[in-house]
DSSP file (Angstrom, degrees, kcal/mol; ACC not computed):
  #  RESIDUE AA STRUCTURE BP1 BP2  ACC     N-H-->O    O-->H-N    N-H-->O    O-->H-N    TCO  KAPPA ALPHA  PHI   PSI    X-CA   Y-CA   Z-CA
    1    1 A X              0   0    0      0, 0.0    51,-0.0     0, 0.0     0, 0.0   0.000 360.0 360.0 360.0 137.6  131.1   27.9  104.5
    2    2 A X        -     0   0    0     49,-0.1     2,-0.4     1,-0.1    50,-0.1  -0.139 360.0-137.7 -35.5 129.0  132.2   24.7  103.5
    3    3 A X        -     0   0    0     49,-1.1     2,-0.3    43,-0.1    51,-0.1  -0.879  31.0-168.3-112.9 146.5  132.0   21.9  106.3
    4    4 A X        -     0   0    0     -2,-0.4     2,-0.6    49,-0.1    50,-0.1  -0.602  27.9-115.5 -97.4 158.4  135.3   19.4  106.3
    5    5 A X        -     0   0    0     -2,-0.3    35,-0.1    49,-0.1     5,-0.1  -0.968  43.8-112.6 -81.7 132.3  136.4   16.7  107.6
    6    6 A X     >> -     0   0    0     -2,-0.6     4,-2.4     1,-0.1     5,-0.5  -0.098  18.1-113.7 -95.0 150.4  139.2   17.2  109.8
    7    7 A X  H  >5S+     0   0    0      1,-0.2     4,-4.0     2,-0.2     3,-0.1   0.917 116.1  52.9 -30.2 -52.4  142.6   16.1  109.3
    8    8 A X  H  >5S+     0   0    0      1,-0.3     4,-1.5     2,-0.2     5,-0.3   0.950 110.6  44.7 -79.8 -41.5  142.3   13.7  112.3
    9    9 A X  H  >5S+     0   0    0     -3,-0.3     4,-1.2     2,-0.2    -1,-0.3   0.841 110.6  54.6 -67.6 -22.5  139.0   11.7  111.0
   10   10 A X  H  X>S+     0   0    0     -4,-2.4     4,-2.0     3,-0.1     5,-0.6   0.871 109.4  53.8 -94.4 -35.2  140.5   11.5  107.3
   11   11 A X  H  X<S+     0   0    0     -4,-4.0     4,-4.0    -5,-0.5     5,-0.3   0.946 117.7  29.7 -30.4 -86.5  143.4    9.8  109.3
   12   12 A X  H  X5S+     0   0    0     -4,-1.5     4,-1.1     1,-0.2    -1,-0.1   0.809 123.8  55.7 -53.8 -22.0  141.5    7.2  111.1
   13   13 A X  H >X5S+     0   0    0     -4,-1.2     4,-3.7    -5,-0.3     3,-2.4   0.979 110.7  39.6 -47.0 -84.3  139.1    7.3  108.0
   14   14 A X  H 3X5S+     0   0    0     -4,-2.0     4,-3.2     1,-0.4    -2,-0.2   0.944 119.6  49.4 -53.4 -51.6  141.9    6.6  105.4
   15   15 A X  H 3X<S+     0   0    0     -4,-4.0     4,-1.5    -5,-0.6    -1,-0.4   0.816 109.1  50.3 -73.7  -8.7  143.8    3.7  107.9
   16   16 A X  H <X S+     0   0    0     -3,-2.4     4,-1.4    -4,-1.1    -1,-0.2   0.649 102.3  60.4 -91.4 -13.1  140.8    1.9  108.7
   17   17 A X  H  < S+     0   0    0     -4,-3.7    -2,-0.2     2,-0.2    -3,-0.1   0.873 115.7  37.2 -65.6 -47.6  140.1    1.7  105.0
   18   18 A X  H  < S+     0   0    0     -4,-3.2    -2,-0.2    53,-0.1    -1,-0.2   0.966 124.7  32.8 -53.2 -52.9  143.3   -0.1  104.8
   19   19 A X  H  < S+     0   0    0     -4,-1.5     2,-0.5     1,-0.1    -2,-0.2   0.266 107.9  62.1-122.8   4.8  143.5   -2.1  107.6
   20   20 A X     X  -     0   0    0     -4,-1.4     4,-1.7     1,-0.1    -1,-0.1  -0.912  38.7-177.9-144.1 112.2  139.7   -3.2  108.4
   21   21 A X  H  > S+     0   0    0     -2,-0.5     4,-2.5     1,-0.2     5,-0.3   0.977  87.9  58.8 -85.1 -45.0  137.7   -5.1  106.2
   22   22 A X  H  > S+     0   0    0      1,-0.2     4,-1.5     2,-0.2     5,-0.2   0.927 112.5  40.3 -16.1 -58.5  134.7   -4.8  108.9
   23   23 A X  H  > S+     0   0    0      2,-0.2     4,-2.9    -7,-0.2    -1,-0.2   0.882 108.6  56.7 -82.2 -21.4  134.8   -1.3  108.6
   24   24 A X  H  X S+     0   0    0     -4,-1.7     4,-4.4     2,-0.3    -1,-0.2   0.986 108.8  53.7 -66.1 -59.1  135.4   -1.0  104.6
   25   25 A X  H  X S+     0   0    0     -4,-2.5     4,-1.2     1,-0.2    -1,-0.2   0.809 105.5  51.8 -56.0 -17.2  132.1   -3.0  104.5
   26   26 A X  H  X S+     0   0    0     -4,-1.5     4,-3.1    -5,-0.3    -2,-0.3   0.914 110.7  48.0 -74.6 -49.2  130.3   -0.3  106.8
   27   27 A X  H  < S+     0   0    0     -4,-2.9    -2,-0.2     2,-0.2    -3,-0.2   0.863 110.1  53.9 -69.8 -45.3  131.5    2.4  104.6
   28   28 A X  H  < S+     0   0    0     -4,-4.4     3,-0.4    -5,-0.1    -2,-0.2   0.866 119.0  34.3 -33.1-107.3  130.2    0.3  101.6
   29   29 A X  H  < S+     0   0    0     -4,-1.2     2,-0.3     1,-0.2    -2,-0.2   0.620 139.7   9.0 -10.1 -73.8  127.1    0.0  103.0
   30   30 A X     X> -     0   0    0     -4,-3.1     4,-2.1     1,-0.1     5,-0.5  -0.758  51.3-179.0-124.9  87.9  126.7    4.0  105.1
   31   31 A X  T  45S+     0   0    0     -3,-0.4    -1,-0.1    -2,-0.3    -4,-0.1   0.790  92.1  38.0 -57.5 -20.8  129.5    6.2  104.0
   32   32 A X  T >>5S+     0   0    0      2,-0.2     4,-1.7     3,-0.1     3,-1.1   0.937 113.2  55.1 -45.5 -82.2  127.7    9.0  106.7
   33   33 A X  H 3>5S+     0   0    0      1,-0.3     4,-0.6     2,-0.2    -2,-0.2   0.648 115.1  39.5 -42.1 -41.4  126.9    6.2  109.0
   34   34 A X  H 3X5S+     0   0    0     -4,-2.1     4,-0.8     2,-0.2    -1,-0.3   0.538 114.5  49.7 -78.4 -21.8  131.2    5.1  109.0
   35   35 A X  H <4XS+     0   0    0     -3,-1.1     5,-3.4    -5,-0.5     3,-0.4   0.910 107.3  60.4 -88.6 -34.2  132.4    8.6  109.1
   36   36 A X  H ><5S+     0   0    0     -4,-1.7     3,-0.8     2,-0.3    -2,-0.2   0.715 104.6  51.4 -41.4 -45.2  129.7    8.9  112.2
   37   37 A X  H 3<5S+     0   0    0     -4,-0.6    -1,-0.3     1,-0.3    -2,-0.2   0.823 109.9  52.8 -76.2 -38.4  131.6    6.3  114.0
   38   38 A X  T 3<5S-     0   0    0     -4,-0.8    -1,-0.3    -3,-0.4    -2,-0.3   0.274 119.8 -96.0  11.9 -49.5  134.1    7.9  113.5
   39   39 A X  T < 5S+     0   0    0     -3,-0.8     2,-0.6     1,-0.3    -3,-0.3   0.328  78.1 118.3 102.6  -2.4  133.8   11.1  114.5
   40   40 A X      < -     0   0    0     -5,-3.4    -1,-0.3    -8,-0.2     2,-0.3  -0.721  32.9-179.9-107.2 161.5  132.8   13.0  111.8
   41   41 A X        -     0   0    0     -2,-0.6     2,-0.4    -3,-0.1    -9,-0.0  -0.969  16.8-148.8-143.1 113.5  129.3   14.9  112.1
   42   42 A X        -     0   0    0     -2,-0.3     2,-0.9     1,-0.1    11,-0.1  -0.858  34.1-104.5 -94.2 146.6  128.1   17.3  108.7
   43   43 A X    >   -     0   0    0     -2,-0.4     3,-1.6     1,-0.0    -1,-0.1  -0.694  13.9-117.2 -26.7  51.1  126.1   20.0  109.7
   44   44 A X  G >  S+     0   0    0     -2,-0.9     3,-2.8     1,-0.3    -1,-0.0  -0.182 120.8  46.2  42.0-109.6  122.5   20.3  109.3
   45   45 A X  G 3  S+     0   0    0      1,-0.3    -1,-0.3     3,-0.1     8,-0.1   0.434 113.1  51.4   1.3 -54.2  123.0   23.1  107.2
   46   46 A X  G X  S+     0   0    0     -3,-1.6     3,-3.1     6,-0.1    -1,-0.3   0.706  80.6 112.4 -65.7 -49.1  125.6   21.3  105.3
   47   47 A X  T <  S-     0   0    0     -3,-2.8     3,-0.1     1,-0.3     6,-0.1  -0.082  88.3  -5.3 -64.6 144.9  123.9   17.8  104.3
   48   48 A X  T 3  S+     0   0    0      1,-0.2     2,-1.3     4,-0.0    -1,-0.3   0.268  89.6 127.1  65.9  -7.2  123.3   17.1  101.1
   49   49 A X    X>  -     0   0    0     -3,-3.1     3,-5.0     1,-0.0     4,-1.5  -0.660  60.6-125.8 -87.9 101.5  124.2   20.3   99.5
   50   50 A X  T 34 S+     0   0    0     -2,-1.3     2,-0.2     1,-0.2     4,-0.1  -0.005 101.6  32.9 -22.4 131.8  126.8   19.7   96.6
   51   51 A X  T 34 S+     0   0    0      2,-0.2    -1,-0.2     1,-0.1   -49,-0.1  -0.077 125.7  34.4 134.2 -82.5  129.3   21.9   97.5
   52   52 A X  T <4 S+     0   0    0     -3,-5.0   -49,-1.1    -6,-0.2     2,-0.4   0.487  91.5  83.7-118.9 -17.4  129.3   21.9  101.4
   53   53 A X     <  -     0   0    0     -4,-1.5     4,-0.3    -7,-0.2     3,-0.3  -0.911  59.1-170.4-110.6 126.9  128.4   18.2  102.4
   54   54 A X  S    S+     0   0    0     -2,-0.4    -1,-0.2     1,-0.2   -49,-0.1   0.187  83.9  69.0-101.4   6.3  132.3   16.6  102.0
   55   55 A X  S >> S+     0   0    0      2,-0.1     4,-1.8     3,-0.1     3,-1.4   0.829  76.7  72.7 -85.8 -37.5  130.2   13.2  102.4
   56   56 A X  H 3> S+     0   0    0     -3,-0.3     4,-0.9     1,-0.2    -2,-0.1   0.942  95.5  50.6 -67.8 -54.9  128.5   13.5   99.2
   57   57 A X  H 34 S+     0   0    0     -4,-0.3    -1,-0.2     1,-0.2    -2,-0.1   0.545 103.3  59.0 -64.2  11.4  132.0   12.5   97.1
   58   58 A X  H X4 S+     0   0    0     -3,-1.4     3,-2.5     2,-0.1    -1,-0.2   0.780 102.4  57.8 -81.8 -55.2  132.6    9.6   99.1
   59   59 A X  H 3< S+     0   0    0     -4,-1.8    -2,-0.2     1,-0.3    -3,-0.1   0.716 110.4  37.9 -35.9 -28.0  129.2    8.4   98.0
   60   60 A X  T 3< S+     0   0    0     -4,-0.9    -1,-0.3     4,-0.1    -2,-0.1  -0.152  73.9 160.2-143.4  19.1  129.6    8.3   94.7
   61   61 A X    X   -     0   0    0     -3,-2.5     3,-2.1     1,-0.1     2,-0.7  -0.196  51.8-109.4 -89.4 162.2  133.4    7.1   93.8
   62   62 A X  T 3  S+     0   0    0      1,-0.3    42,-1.1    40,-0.1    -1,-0.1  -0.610  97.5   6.3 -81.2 118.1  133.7    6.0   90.5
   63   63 A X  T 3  S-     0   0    0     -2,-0.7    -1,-0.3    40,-0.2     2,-0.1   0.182 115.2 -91.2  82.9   0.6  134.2    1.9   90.5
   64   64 A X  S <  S-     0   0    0     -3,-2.1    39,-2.1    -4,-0.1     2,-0.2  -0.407  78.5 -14.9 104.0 178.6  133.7    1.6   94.2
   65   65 A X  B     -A  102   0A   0     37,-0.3    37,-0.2    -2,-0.1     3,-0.1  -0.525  66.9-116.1 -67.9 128.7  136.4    1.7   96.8
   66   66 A X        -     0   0    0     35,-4.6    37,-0.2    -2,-0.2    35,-0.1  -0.182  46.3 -84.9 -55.7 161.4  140.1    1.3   95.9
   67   67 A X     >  -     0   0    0     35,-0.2     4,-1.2    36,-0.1    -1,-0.1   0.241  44.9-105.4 -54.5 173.7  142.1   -2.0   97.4
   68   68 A X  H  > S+     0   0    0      2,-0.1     4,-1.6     3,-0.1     5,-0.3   0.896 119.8  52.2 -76.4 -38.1  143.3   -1.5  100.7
   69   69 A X  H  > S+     0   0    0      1,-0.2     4,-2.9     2,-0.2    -1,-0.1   0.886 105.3  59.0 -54.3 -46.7  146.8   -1.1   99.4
   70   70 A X  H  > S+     0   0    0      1,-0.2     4,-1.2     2,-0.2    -1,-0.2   0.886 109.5  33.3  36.9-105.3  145.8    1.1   97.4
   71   71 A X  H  X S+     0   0    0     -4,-1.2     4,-1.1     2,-0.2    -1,-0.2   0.701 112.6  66.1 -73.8  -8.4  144.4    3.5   99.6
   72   72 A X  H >< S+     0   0    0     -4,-1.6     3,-0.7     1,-0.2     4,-0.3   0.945 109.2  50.8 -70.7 -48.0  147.7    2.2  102.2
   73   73 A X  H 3< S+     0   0    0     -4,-2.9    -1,-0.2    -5,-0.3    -2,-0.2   0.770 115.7  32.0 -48.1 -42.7  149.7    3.9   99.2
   74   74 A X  H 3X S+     0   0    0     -4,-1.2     4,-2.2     1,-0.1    -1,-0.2   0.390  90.0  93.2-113.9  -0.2  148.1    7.1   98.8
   75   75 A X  H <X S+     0   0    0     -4,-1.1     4,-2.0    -3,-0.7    -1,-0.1   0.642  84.2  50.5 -68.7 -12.3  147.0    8.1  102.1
   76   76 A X  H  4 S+     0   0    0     -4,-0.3     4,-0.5     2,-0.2    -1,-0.3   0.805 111.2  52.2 -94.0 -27.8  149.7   10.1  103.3
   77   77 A X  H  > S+     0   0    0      2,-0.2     4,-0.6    -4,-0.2    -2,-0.2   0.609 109.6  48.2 -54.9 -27.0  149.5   12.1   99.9
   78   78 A X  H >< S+     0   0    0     -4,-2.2     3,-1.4     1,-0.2    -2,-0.2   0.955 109.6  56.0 -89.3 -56.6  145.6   12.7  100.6
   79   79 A X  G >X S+     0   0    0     -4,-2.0     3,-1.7     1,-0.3     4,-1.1   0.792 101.6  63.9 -38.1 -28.0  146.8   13.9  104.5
   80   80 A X  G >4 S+     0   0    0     -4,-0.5     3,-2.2     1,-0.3     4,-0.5   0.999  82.1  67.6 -68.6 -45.9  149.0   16.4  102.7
   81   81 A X  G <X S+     0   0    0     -3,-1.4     4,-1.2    -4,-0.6    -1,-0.3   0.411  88.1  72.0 -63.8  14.1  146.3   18.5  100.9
   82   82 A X  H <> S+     0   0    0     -3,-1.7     4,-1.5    -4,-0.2     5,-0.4   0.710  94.7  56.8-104.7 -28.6  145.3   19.7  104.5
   83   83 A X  H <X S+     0   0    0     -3,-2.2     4,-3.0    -4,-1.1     3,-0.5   0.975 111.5  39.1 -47.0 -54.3  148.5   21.6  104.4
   84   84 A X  H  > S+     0   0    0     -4,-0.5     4,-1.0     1,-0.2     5,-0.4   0.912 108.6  55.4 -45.4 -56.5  147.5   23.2  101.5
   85   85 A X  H  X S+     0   0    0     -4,-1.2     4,-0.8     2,-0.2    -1,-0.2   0.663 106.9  56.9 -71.5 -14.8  144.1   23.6  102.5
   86   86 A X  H  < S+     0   0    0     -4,-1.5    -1,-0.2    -3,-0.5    -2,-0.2   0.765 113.2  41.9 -81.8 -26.9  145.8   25.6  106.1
   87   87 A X  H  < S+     0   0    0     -4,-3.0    -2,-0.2    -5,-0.4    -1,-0.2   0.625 128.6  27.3 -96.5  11.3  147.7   28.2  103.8
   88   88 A X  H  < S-     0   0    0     -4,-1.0    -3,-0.2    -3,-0.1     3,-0.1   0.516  84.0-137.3-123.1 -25.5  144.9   28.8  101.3
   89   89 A X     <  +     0   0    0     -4,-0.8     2,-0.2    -5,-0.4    -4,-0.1   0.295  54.1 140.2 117.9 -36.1  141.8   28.2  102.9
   90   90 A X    >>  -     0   0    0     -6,-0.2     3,-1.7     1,-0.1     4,-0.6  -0.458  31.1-174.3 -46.5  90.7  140.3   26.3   99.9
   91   91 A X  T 34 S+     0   0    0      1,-0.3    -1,-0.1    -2,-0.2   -88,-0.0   0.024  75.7  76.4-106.9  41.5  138.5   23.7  100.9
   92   92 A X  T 34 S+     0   0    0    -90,-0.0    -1,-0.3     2,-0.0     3,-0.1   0.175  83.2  75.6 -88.2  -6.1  138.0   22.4   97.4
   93   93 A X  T X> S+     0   0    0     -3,-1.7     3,-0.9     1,-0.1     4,-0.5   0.777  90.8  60.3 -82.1 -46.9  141.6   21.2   97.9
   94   94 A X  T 3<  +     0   0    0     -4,-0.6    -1,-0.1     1,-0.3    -3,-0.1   0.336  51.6 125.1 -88.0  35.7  140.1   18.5  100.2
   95   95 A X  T 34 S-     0   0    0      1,-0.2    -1,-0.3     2,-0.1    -2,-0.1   0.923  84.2-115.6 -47.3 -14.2  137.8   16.5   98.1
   96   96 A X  T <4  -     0   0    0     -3,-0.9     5,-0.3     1,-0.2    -1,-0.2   0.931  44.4 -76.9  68.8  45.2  140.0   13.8   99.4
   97   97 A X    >X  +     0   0    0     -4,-0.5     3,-5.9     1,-0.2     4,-0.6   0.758  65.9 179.2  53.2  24.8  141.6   12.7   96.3
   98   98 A X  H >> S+     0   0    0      1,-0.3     4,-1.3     2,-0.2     3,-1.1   0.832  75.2  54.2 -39.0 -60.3  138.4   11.0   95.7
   99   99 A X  H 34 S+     0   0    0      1,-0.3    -1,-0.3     2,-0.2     3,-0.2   0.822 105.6  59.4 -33.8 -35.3  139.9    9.6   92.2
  100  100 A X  H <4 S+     0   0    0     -3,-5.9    -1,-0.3     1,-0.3    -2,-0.2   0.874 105.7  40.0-103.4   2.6  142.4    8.4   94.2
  101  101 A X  H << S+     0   0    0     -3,-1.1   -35,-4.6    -4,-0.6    -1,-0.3   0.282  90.7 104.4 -52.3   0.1  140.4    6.2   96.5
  102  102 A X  B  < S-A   65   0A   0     -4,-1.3   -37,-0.3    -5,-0.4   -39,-0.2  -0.561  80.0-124.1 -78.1 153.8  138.1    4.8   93.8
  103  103 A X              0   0    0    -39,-2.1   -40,-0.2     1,-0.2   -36,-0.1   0.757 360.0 360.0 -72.3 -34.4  138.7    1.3   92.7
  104  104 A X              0   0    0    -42,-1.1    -1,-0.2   -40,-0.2   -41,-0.1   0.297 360.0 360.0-102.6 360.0  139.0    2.8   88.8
């Protein structure tokens, strides 16, 4: 099974992305290491496997991290797709809008 990040870590995730340039550089720096402070923890099992590890598309977003406005803009829209993801199950639903936190 797929491991997630849970609705209440992509909260504090998505506003500290906004609102804390400290923490935006920690997430530059260990996107693992900032979701860890956080509260989120992937599974053994889970890390690094394409797929299962919901950390691995953070790594990777295409132009870097979007502004903080930006991400102030779209966060409530990325919080939605856990609605989705409670009536289908689909947790390919939660990529987290990666596109729409990337800088490009």
């Amino acid at each position: 099974m797929t491991s997630i990040i849970s609705r209440e870590v992509a909260r504090v995730l998505l506003t500290k992305l906004a609102t804390e340039p400290k923490f935006r550089e920690r997430f530059d720096h260990s996107v693992r290491g900032a979701l860890q402070s956080i509260g989120h923890e992937t599974p053994d099992a889970d890390r690094g496997i394409p797929g299962r590890d919901p950390v691995l598309p953070l790594e990777n977003l295409r132009g870097g991290l979007a502004s903080p406005e930006k991400i102030a803009e779209q966060t409530e829209a990325m919080l939605a797709t856990y609605d989705e993801y409670e009536r289908t199950g689909d947790a390919s639903v939660l990529i987290f809008h990666q596109f729409d936190i990337c800088a490009e």
